[in-house]
N, C-alpha and C positions, 0 to 999 in steps of 0.2 A: 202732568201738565207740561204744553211744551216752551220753549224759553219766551217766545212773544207771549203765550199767556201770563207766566211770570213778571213778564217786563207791564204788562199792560195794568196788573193789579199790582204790584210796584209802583206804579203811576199813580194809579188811580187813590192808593193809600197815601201816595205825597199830595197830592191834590186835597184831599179831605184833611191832612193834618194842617197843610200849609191854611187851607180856608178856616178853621177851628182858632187855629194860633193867632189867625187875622181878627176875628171876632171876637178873641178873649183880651187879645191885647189892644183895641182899638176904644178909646172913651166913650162909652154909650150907658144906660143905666141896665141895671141888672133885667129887669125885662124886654128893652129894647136889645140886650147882648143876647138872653134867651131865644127869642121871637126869632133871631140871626142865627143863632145856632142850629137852631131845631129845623130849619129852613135850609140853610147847607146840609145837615146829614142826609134829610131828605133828599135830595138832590143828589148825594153821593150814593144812599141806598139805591135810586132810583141807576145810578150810572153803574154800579156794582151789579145791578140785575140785567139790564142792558149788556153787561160783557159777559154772564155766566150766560145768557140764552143763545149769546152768540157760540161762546165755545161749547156748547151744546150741539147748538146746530153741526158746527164745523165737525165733531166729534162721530155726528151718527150719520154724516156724511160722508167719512171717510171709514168708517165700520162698513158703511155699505155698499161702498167703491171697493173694501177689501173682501167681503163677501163674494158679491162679483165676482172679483179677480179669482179666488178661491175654488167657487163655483166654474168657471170656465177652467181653471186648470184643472179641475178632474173632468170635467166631460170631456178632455181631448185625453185623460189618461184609460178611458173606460176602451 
């Protein structure tokens, strides 16, 4: 993984702790604190999945920019 992928789920895991902490510690009744909870993971699953398809993407785009590159270095070595 490379350092912005780190920093980004870095983020994204303070983001979901800080939103959690928000909701446990804020006065509402136990199914109104639920209802908030289960509503931000959602949200952070949903933004968790969001950033692995991207570094996905980015990943077998650049596998295949190295291929490539690979491939044209031996055709000029043939």
């Amino acid at each position: 993984m490379t350092n912005n992928g780190k920093i980004a789920l870095a983020a994204l895991a303070g983001v979901a702790v800080g939103a959690i902490a928000g909701v446990l510690l804020a006065p509402a009744s136990g199914k109104e604190t639920r209802q908030k909870l289960a509503g931000k993971l959602e949200d952070a699953k949903d933004e968790v999945a969001d950033a692995v398809k991207s570094t996905v993407k980015k990943t077998q785009k650049a596998a295949k920019e190295a291929a490539e590159t690979a491939q044209e270095a031996t055709n000029g070595q043939a």
